[in-house]
DOLUMFI-545919 format. One record per atom (N, C-alpha, C): residue number from 1; residue in three letters; atom name; x, z, y. Coordinates in steps of 0.001 Angstrom, whole numbers. Layout:
N
+-----+------+------+---------+---------+---------+
!  nr ! rest ! atom !      xx !      zz !      yy !
+-----+------+------+---------+---------+---------+
! NUM !  ALA !   CA !       X !       Z !       Y !
...
+-----+------+------+---------+---------+---------+
***
This chain:
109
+-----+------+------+---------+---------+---------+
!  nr ! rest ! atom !      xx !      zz !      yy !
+-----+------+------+---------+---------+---------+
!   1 !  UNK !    N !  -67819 ! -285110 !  116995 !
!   1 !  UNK !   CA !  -67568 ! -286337 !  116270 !
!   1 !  UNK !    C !  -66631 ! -285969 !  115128 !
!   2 !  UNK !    N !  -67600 ! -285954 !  114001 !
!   2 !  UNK !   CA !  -66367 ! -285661 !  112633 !
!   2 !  UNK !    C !  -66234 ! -286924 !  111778 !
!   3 !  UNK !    N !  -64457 ! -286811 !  111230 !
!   3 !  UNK !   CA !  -64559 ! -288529 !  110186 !
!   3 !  UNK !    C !  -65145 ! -289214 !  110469 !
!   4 !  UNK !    N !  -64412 ! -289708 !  111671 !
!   4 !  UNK !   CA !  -64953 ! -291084 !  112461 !
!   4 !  UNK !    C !  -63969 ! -291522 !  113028 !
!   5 !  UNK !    N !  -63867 ! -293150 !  112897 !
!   5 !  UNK !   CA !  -62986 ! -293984 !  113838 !
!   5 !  UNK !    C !  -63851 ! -294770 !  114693 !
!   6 !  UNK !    N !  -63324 ! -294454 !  115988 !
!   6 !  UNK !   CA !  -63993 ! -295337 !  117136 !
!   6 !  UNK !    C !  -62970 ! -296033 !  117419 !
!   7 !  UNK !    N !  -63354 ! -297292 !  118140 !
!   7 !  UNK !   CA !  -62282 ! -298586 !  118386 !
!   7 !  UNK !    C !  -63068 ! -299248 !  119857 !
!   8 !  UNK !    N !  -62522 ! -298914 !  120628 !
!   8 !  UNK !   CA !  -62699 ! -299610 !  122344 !
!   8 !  UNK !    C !  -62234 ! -300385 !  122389 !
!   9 !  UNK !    N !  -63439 ! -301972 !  122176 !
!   9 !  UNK !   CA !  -62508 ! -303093 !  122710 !
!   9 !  UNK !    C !  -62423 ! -303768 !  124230 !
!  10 !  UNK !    N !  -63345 ! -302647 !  124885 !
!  10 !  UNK !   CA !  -62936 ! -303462 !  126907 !
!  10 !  UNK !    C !  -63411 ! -302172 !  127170 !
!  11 !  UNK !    N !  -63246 ! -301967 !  128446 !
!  11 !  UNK !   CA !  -63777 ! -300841 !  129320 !
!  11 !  UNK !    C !  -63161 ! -300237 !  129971 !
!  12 !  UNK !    N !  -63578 ! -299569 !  131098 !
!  12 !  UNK !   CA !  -62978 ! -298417 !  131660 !
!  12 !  UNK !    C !  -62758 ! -297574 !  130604 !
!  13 !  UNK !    N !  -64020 ! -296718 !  129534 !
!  13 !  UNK !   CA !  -63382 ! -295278 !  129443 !
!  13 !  UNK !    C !  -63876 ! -295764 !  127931 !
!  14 !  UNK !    N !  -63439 ! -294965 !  126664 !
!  14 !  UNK !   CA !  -64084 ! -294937 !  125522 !
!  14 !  UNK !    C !  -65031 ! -293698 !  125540 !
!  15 !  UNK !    N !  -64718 ! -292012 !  126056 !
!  15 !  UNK !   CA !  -65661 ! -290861 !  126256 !
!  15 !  UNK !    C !  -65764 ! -290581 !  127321 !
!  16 !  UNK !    N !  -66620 ! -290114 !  128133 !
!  16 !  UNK !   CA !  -66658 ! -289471 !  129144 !
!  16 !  UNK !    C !  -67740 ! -287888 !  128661 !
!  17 !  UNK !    N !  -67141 ! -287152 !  128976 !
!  17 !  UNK !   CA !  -67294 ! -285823 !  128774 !
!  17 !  UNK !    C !  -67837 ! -284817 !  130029 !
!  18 !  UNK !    N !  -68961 ! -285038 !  130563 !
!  18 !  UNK !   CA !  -69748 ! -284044 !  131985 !
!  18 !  UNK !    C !  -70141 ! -283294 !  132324 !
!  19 !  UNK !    N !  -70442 ! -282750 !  133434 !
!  19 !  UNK !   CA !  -71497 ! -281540 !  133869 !
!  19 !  UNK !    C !  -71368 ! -280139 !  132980 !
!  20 !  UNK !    N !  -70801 ! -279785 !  132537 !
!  20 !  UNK !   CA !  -70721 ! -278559 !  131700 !
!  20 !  UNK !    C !  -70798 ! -278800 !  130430 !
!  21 !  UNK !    N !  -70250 ! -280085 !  129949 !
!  21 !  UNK !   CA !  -70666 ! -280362 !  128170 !
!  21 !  UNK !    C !  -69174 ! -280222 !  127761 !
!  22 !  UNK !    N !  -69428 ! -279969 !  125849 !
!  22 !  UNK !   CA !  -68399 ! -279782 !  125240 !
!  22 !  UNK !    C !  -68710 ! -281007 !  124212 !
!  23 !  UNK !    N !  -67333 ! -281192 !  123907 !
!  23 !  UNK !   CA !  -67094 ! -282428 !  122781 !
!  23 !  UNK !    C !  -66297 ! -281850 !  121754 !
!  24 !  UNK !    N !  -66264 ! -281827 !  120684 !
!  24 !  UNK !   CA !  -64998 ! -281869 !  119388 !
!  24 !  UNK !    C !  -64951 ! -282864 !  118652 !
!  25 !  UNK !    N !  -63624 ! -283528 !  118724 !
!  25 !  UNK !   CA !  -63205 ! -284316 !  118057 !
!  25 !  UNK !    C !  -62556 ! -283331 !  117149 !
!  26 !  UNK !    N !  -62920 ! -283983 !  115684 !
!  26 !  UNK !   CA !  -62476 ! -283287 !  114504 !
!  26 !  UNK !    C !  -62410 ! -284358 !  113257 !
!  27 !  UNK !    N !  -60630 ! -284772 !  113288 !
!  27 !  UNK !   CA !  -60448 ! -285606 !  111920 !
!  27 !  UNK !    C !  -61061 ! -286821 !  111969 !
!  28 !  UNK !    N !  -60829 ! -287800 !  113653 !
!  28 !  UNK !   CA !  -61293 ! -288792 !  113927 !
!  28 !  UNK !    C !  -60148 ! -289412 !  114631 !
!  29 !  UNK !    N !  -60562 ! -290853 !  114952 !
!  29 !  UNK !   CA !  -59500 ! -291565 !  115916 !
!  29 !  UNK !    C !  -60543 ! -292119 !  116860 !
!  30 !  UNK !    N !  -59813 ! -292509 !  118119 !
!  30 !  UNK !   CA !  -60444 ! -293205 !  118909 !
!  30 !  UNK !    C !  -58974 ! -293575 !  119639 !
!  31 !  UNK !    N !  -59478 ! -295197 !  119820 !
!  31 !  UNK !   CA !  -58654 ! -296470 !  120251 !
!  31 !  UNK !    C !  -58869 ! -297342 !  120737 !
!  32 !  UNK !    N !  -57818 ! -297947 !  121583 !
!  32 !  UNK !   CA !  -58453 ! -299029 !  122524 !
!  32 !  UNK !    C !  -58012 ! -299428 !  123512 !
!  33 !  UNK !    N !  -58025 ! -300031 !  124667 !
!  33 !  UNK !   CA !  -57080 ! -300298 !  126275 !
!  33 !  UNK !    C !  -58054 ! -300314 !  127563 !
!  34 !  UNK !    N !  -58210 ! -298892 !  127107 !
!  34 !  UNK !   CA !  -59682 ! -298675 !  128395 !
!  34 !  UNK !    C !  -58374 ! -298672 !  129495 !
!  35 !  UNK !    N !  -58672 ! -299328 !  130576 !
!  35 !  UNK !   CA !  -58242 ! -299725 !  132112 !
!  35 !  UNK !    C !  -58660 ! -297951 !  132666 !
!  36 !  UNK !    N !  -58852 ! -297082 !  132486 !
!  36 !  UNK !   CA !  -59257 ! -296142 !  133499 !
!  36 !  UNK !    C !  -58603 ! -294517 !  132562 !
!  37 !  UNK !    N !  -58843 ! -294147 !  131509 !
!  37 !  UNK !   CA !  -58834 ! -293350 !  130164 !
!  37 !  UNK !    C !  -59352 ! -293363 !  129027 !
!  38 !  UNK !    N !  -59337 ! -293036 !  127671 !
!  38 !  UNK !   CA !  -60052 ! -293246 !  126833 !
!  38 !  UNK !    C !  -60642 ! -291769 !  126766 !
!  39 !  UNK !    N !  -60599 ! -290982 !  127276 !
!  39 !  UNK !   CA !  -61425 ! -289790 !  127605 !
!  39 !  UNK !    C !  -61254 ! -288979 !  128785 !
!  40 !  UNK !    N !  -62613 ! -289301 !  129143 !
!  40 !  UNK !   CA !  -62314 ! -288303 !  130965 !
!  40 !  UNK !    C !  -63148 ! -287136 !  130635 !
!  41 !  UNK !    N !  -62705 ! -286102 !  130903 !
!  41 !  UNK !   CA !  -63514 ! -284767 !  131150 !
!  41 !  UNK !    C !  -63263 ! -284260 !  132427 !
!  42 !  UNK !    N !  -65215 ! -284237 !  132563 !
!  42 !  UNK !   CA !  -64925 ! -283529 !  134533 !
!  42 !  UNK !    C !  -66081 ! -282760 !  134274 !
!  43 !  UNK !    N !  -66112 ! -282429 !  135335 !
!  43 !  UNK !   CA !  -67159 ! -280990 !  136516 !
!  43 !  UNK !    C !  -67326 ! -280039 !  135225 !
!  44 !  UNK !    N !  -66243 ! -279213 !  135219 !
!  44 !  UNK !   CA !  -66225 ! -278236 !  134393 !
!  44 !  UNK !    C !  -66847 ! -278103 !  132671 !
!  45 !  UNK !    N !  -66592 ! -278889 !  132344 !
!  45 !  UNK !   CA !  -66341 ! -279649 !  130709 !
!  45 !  UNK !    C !  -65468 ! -279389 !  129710 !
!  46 !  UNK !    N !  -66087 ! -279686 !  128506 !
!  46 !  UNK !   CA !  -64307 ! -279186 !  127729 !
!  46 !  UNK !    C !  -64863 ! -280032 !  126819 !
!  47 !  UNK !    N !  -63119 ! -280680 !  125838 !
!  47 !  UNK !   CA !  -62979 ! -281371 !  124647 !
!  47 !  UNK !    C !  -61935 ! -280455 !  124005 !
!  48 !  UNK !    N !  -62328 ! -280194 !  122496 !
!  48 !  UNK !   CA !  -61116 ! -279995 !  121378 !
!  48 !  UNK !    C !  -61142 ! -281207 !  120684 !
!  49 !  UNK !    N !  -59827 ! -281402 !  120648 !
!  49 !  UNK !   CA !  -59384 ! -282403 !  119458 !
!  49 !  UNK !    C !  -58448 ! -281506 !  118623 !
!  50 !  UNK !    N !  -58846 ! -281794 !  117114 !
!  50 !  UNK !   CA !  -58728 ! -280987 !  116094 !
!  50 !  UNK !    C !  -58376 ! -281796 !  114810 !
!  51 !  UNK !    N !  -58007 ! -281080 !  114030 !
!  51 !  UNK !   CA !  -58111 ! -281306 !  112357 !
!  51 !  UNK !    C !  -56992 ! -282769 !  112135 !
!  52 !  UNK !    N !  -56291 ! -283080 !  112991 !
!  52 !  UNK !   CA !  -55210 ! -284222 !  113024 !
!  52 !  UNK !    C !  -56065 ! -285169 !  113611 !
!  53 !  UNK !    N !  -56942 ! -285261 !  114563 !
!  53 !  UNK !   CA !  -57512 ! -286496 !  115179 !
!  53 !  UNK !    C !  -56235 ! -287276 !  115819 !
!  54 !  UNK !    N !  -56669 ! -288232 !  116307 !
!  54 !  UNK !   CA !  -55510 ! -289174 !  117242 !
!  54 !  UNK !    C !  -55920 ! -289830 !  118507 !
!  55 !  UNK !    N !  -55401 ! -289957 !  119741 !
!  55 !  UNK !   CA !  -55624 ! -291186 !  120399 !
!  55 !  UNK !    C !  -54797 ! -292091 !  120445 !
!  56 !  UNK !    N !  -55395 ! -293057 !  120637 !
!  56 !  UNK !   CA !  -54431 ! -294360 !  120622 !
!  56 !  UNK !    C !  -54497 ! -295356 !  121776 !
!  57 !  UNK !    N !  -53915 ! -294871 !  123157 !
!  57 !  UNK !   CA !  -54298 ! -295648 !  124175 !
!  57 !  UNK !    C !  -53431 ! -296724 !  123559 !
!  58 !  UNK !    N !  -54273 ! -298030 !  124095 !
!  58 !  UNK !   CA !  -53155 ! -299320 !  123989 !
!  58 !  UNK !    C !  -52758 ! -300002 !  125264 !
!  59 !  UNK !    N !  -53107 ! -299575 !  126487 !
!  59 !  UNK !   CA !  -53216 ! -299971 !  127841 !
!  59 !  UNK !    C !  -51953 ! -299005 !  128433 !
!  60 !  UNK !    N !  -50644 ! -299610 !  128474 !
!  60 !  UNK !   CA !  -49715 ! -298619 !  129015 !
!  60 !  UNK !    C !  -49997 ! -298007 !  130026 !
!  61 !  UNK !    N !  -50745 ! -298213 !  130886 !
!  61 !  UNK !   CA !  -51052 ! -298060 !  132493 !
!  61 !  UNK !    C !  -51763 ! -297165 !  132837 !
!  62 !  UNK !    N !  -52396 ! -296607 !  131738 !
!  62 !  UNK !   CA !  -53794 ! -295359 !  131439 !
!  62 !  UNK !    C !  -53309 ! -294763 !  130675 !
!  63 !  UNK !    N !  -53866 ! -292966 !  131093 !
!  63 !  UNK !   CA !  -53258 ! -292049 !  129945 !
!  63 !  UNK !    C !  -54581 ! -292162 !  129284 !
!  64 !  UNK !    N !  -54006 ! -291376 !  127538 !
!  64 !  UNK !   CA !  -55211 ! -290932 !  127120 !
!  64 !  UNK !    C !  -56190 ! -290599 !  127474 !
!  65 !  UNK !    N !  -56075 ! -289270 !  127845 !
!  65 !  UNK !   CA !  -56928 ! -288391 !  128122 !
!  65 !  UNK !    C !  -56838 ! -288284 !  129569 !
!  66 !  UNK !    N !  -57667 ! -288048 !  130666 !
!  66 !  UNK !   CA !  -57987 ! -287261 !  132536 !
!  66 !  UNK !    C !  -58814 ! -286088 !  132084 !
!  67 !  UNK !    N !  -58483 ! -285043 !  132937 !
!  67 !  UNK !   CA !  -59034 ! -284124 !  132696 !
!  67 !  UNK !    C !  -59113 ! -283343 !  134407 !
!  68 !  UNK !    N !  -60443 ! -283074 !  134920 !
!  68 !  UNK !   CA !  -60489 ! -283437 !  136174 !
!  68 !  UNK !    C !  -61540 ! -281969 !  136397 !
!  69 !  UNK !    N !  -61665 ! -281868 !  138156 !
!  69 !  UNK !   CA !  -62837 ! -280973 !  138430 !
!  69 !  UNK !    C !  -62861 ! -279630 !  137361 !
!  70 !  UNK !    N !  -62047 ! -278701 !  136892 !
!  70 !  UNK !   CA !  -62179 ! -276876 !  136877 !
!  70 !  UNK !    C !  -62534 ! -277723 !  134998 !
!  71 !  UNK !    N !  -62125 ! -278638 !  134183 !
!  71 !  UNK !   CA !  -62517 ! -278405 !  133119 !
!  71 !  UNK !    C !  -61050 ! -278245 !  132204 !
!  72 !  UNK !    N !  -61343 ! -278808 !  131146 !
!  72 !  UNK !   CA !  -60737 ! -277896 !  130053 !
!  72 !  UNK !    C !  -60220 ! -279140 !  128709 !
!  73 !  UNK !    N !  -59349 ! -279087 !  128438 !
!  73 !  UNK !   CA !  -59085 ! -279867 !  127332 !
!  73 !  UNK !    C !  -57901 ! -278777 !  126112 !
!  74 !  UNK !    N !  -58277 ! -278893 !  124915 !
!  74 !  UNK !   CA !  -57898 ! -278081 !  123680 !
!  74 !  UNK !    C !  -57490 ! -278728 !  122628 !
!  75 !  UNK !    N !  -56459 ! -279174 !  122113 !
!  75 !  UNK !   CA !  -55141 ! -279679 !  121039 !
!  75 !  UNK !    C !  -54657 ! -278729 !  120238 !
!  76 !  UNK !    N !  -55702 ! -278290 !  119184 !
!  76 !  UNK !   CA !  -55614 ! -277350 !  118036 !
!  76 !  UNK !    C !  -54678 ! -277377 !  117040 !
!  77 !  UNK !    N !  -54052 ! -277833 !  116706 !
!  77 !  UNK !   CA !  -53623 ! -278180 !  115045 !
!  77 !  UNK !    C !  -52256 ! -278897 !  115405 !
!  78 !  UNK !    N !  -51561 ! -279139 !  114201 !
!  78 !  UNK !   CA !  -49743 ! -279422 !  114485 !
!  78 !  UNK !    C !  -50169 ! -280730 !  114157 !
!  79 !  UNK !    N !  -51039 ! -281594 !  113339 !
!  79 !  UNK !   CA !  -51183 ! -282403 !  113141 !
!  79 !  UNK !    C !  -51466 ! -283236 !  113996 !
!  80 !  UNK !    N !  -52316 ! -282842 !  115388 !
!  80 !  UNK !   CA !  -52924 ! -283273 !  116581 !
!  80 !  UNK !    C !  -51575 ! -283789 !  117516 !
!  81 !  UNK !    N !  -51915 ! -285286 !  118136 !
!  81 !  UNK !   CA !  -50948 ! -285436 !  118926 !
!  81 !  UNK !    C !  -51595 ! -286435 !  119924 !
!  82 !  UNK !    N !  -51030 ! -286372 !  121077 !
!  82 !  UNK !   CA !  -51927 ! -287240 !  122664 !
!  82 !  UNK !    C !  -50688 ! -287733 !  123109 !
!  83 !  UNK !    N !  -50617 ! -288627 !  123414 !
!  83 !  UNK !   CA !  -49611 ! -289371 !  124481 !
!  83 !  UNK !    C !  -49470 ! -288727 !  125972 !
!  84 !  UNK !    N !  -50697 ! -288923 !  126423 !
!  84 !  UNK !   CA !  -50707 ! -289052 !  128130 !
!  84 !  UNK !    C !  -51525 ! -287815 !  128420 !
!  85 !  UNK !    N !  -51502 ! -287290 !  129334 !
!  85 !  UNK !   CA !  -52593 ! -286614 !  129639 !
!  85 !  UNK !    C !  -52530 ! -286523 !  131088 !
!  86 !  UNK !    N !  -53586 ! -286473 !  132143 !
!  86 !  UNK !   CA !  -53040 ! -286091 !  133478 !
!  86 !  UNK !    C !  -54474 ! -285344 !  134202 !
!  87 !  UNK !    N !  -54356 ! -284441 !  135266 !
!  87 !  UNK !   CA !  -55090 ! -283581 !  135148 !
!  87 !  UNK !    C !  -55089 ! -283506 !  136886 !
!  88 !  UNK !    N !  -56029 ! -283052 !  137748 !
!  88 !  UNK !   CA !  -56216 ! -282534 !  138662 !
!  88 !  UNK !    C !  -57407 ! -281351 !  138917 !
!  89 !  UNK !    N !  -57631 ! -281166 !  140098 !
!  89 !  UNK !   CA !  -58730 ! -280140 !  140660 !
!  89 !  UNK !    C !  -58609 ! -279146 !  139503 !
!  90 !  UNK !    N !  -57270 ! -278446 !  139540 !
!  90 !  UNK !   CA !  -57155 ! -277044 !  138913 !
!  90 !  UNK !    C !  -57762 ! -276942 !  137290 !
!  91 !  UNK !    N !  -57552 ! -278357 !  136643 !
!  91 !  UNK !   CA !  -57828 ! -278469 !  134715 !
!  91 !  UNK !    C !  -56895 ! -277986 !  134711 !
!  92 !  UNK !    N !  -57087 ! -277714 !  132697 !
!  92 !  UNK !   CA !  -56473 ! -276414 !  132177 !
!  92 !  UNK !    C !  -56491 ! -277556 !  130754 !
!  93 !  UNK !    N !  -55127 ! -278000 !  130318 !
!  93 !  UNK !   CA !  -54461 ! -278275 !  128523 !
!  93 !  UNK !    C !  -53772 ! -277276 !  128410 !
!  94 !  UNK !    N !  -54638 ! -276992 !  126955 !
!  94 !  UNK !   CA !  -53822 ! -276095 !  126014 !
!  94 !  UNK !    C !  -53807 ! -276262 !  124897 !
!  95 !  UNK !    N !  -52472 ! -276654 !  124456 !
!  95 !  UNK !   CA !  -51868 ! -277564 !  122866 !
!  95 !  UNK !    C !  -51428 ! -276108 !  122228 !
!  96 !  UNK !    N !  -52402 ! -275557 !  121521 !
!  96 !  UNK !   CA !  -52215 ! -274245 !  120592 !
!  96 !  UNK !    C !  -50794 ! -274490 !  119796 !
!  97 !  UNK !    N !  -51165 ! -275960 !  118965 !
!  97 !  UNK !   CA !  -50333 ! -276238 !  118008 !
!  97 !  UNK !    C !  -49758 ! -277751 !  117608 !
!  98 !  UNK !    N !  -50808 ! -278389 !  118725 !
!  98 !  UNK !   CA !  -50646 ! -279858 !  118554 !
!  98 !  UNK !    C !  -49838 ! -280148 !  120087 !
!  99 !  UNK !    N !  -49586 ! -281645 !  119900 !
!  99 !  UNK !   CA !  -48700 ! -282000 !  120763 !
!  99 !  UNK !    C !  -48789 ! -282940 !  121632 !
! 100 !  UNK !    N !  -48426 ! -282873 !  123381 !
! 100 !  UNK !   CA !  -49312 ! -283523 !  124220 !
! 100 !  UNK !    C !  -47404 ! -284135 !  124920 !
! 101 !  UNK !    N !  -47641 ! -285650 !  124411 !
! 101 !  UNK !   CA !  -46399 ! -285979 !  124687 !
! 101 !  UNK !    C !  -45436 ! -285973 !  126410 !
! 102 !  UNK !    N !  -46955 ! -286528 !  127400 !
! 102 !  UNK !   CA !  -46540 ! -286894 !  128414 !
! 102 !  UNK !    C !  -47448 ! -285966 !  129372 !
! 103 !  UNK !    N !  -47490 ! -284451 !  129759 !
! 103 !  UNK !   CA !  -48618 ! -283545 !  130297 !
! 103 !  UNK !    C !  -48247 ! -283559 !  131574 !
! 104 !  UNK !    N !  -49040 ! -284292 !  132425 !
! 104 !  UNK !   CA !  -48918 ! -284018 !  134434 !
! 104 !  UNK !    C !  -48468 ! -282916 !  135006 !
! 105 !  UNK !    N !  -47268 ! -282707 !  135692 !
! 105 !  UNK !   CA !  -47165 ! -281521 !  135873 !
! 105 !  UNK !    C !  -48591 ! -280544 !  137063 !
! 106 !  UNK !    N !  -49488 ! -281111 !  137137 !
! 106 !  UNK !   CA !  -50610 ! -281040 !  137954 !
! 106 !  UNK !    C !  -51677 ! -279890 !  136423 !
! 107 !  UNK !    N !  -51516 ! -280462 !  135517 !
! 107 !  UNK !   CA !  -51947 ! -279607 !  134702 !
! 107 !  UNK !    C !  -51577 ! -278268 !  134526 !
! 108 !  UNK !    N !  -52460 ! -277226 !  134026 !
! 108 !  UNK !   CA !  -52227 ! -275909 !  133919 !
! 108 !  UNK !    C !  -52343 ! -275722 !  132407 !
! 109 !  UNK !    N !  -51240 ! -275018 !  132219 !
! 109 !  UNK !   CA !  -50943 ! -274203 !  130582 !
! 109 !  UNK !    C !  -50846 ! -272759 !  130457 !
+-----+------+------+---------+---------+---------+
***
């Protein structure tokens, strides 16, 4: 997803990311008060967010990003920044250069 704003106005999730797929967010936003995450990545999956993208959970109660089941989430760039992130079944964030405000200590770096 390049130069694009997405805007979630109900839902559980805005992305869900599966089964062995990759996503890049690059120089986009996505926003909204998904009740669950605004991006889940599971069963061994990966997302980069890149090029100064943003999330914008608006639902205090939900992190950004879940990152679940052996996958993978990637925060390239200084410009890049995530609020929440929380992680089980042995996921892996790695903020090269961007910045992941609130990271589960359940996550691996």
């Amino acid at each position: 997803i390049s130069d694009s704003t997405l805007t979630l106005t109900s839902g559980k999730k805005g992305l869900t990311v599966a089964k062995n797929s990759h996503l890049k967010l690059r120089n986009s936003s996505l926003a909204g008060p998904a009740t669950d995450a605004l991006v889940q990545i599971n069963r061994v999956s990966s997302v980069d967010i890149e090029n100064g993208s943003t999330l914008g959970q608006t639902n205090a109660d939900t992190p950004d990003v879940k990152v679940d089941m052996l996958s993978f989430l990637g925060v390239w760039d200084s410009e890049t920044s995530i609020n929440k992130v929380n992680c089980s079944s042995k996921s892996h964030v790695e903020t090269d250069e961007g910045t992941v405000t609130d990271l589960d200590p359940s996550c691996t770096e």
